[in-house]
N, CA, C and O of each residue as an XYZ file, in Angstrom:
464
protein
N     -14.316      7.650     22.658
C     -14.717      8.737     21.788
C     -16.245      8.844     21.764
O     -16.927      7.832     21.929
N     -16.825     10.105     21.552
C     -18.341     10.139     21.518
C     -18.303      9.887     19.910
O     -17.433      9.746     19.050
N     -20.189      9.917     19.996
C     -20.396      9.833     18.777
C     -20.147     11.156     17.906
O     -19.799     11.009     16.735
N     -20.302     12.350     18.399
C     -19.540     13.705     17.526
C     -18.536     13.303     17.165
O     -18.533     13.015     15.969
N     -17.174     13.063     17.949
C     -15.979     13.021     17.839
C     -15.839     11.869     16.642
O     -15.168     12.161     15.652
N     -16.292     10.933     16.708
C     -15.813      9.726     15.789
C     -16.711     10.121     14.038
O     -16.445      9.643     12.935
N     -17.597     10.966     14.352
C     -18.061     11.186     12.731
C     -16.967     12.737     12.475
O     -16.631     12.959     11.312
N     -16.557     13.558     13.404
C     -15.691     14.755     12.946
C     -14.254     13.317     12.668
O     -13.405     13.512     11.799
N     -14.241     12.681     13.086
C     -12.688     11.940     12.662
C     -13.399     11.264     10.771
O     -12.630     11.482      9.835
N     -14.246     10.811     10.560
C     -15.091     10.020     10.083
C     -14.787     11.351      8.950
O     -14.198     10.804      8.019
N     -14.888     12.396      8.723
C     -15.054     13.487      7.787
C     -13.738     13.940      7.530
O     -13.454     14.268      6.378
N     -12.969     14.002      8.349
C     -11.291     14.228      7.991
C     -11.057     13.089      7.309
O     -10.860     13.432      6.143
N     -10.964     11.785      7.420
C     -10.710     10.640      6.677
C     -10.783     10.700      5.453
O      -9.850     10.548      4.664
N     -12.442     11.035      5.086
C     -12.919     11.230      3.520
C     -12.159     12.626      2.739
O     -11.694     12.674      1.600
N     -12.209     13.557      3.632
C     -11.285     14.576      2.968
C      -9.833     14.228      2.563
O      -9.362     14.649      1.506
N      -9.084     13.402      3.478
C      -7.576     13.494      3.299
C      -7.888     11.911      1.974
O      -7.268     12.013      0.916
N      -8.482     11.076      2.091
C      -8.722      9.777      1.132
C      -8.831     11.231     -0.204
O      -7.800     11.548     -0.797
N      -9.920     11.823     -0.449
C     -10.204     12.650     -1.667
C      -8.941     13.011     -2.226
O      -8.760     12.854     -3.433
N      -7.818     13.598     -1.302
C      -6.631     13.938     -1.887
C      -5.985     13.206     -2.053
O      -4.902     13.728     -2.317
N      -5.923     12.167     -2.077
C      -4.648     11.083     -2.780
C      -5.187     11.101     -4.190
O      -6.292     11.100     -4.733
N      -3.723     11.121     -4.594
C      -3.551     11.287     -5.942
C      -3.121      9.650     -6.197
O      -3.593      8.827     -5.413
N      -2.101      9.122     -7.448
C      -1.966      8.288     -7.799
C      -1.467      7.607     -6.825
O      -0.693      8.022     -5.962
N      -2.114      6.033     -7.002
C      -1.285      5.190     -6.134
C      -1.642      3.658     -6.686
O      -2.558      3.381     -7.460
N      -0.263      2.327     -5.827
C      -0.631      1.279     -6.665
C       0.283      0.590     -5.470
O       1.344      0.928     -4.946
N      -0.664     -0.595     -5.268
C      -0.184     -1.393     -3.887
C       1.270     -2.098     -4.594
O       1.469     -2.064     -5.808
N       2.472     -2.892     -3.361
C       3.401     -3.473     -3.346
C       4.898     -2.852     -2.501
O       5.316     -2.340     -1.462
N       5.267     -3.344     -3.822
C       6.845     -3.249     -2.972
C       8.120     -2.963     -3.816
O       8.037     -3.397     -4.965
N       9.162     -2.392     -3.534
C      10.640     -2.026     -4.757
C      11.799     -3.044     -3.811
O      11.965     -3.150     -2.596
N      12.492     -3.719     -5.014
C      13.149     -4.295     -4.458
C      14.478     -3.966     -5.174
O      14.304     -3.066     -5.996
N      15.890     -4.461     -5.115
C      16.978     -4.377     -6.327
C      17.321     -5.749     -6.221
O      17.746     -6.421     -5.281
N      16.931     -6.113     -7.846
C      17.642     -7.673     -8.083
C      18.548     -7.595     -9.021
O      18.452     -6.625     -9.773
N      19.571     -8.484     -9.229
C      20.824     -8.242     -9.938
C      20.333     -9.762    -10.686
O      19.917    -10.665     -9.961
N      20.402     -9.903    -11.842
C      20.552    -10.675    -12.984
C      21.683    -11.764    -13.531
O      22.786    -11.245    -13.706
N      21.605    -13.113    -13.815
C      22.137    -13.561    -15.466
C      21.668    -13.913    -15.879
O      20.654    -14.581    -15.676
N      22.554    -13.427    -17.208
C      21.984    -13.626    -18.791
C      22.086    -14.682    -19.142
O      22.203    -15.708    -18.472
N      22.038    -14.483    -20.673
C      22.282    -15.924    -21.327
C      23.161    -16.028    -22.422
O      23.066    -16.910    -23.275
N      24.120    -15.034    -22.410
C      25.255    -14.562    -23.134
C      26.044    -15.521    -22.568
O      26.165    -15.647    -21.349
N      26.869    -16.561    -23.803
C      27.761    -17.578    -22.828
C      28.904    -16.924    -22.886
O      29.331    -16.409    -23.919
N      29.638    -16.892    -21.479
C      31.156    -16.836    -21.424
C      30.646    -15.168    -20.907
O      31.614    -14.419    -21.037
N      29.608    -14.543    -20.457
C      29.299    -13.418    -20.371
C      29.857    -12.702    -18.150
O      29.146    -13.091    -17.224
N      30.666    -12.088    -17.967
C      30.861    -11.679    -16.652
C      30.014    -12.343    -15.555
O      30.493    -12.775    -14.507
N      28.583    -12.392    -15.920
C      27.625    -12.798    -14.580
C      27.789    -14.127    -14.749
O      27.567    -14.726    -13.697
N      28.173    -15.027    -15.901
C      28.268    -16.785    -15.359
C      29.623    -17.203    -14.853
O      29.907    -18.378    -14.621
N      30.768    -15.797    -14.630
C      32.160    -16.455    -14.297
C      31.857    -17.322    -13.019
O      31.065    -17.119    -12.098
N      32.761    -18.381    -13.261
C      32.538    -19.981    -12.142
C      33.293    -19.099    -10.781
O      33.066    -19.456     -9.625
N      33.921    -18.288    -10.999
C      35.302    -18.476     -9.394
C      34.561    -17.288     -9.022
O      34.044    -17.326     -7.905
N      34.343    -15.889     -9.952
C      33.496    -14.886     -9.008
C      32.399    -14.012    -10.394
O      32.807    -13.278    -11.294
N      31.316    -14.339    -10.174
C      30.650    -13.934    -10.922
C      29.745    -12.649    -10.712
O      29.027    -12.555     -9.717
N      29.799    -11.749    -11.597
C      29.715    -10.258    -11.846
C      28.143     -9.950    -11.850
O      27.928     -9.149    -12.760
N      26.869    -10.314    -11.118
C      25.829    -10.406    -12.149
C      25.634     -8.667    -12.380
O      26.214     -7.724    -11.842
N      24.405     -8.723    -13.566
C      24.089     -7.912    -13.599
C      22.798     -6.550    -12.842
O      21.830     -6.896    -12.165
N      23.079     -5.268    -13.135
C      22.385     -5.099    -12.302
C      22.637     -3.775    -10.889
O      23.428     -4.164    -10.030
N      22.331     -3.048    -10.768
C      20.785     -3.532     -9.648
C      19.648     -3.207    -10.591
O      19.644     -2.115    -11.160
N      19.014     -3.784    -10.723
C      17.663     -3.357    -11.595
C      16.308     -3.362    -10.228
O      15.991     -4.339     -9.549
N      15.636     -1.766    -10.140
C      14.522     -2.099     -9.337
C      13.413     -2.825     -9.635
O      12.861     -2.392    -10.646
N      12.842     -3.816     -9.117
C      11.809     -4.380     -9.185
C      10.878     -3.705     -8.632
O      11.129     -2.619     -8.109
N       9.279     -4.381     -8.658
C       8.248     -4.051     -8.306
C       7.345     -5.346     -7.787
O       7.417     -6.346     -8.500
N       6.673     -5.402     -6.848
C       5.913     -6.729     -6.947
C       4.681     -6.514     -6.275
O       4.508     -5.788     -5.295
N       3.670     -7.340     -6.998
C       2.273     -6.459     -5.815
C       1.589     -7.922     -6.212
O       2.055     -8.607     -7.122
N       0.764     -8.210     -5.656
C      -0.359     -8.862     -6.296
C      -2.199     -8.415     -5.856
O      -2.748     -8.469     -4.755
N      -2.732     -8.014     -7.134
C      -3.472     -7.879     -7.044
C      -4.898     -8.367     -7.566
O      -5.102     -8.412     -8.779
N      -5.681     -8.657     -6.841
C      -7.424     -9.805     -7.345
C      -6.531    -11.029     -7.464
O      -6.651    -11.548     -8.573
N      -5.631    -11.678     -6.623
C      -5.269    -13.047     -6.397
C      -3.821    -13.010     -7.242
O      -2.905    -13.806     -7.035
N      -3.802    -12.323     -7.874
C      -2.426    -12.442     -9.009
C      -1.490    -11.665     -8.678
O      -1.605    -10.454     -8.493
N      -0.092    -12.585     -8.542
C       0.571    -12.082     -8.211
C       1.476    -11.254     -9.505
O       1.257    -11.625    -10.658
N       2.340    -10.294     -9.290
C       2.875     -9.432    -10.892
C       4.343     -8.935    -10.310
O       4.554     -8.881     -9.099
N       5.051     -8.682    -11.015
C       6.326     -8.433    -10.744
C       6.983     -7.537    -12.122
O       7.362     -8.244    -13.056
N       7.093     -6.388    -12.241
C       7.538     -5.498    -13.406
C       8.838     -4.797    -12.556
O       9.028     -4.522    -11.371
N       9.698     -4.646    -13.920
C      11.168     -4.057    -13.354
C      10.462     -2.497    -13.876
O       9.711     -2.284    -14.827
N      11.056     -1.487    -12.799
C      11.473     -0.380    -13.214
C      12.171      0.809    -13.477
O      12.700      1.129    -12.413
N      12.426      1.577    -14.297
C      13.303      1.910    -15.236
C      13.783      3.239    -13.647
O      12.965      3.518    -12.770
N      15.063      3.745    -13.691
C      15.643      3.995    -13.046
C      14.934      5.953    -12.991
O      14.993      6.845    -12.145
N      14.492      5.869    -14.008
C      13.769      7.664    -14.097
C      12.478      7.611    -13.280
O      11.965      8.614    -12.783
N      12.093      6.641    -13.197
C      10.369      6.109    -12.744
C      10.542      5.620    -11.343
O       9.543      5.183    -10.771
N      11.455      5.637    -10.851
C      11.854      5.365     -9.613
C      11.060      5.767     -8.158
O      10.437      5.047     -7.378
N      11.303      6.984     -8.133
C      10.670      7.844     -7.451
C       8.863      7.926     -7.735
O       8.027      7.590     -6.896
N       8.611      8.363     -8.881
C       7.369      8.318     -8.856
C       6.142      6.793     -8.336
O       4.981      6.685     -7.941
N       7.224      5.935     -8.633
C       6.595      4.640     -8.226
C       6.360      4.845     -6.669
O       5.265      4.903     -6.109
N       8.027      4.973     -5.896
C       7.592      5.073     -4.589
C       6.628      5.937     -3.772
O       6.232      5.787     -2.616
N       6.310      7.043     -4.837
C       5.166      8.194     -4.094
C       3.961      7.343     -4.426
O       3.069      7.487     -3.590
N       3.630      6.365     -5.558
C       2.520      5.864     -5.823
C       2.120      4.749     -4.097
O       1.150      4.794     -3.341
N       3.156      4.038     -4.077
C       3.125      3.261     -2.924
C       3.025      3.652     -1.685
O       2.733      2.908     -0.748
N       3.322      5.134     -1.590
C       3.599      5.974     -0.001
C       1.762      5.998     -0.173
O       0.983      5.931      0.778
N       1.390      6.106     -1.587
C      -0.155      6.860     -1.221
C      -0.893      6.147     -0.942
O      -1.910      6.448     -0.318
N      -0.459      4.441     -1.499
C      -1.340      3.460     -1.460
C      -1.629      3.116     -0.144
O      -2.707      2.756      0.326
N      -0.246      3.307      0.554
C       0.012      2.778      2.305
C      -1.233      3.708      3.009
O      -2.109      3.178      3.693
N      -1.193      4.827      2.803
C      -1.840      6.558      3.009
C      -3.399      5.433      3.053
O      -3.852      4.796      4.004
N      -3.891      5.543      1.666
C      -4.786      5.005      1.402
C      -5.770      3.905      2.659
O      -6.887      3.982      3.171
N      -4.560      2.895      2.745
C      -4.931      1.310      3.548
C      -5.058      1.850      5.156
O      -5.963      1.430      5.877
N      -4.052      2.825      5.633
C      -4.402      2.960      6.631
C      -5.457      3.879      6.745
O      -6.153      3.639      7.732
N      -5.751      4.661      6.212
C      -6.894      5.415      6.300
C      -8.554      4.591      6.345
O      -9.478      4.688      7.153
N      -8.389      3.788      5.093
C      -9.793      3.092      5.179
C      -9.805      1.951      5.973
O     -10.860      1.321      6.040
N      -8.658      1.500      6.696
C      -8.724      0.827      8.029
C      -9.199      1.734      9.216
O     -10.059      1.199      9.916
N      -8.927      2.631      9.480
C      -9.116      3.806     10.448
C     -10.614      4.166     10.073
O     -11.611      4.500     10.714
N     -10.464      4.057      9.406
C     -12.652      4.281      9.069
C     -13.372      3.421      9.248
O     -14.489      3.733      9.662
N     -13.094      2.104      9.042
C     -13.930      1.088      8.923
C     -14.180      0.809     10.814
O     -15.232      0.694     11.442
N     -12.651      0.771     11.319
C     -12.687      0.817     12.974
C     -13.461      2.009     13.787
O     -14.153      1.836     14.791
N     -13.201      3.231     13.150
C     -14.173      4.016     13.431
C     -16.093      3.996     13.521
O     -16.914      4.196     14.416
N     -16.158      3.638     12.059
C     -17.474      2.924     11.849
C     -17.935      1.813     12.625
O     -18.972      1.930     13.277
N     -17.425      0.983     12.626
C     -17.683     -0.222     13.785
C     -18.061      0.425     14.931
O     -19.267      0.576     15.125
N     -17.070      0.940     15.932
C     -17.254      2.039     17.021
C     -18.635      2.889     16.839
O     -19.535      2.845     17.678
N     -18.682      3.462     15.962
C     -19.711      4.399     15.616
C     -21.154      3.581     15.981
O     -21.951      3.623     16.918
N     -21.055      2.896     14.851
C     -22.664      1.770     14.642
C     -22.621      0.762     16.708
O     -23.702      0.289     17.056
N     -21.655      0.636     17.508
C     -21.804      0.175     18.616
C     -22.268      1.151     19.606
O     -23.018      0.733     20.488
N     -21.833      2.774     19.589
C     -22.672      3.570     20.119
C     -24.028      3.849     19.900
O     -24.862      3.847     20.806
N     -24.252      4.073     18.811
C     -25.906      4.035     18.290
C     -26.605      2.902     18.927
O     -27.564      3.192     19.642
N     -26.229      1.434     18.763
C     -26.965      0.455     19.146
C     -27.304      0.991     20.765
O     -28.445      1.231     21.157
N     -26.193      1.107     21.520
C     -25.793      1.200     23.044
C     -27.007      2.596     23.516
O     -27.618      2.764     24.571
N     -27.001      3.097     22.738
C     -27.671      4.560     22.732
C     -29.053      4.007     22.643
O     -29.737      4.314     23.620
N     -29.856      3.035     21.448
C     -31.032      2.968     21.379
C     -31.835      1.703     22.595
O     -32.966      1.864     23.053
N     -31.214      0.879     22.818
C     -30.933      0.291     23.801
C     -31.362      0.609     25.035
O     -32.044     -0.074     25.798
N     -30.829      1.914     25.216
C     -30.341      2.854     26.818
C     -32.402      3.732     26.281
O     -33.313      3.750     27.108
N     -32.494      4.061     25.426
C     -33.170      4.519     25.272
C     -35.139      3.843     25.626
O     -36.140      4.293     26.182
N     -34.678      2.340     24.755
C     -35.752      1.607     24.890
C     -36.418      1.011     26.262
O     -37.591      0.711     26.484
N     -35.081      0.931     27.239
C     -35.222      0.542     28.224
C     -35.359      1.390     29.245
O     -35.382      1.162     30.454
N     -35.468      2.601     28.525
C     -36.184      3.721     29.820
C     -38.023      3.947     30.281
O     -38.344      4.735     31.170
């Protein structure tokens, strides 16, 4: 790629990053539960019922890891939060590789230049 080409990619990036709306790193999982109700369906010994699917959530973020269940209406909106976050990571990976690229032409360029 020239150096035009990689700052016109470099400017689409920041535009499509500007439009993300909400987002929040991790993952949805369905875990099924027991309680602590004795004699309750999910502790039967021969075939036990647990409860459940309840979606989870799990992310960890600044070293901590977190895990919140969520409610079956919030479902969806969670997963658009996570589609954006993904949106997000690959994008400012794609920039940063871009940039790298970028700042190695310039050098290569002044270089080519000094030594004329």
């Amino acid at each position: 790629m020239t150096i035009d080409q990689i700052e016109k990619r470099i400017g689409k990036i920041k535009t499509e990053l500007a439009e993300i709306q909400d987002m929040r790193p991790g993952s949805l999982s369905r875990q099924y539960n027991v309680c602590g109700v004795k004699g309750c369906r999910c502790k039967d010994t021969v075939a036990p019922n647990k409860h459940g699917p309840y979606t989870q959530l799990s992310y960890v973020h600044q070293g901590k890891s977190t895990t919140r269940f969520i409610r079956p209406h919030q479902v969806r909106a969670v997963r658009s939060q996570l589609a954006a976050y993904k949106r997000f990571r690959k994008l400012t990976q794609e920039w940063v590789h871009l940039a790298i690229e970028h700042a190695q032409l310039k050098l290569e360029l002044t270089r080519n230049d000094a030594s004329k």
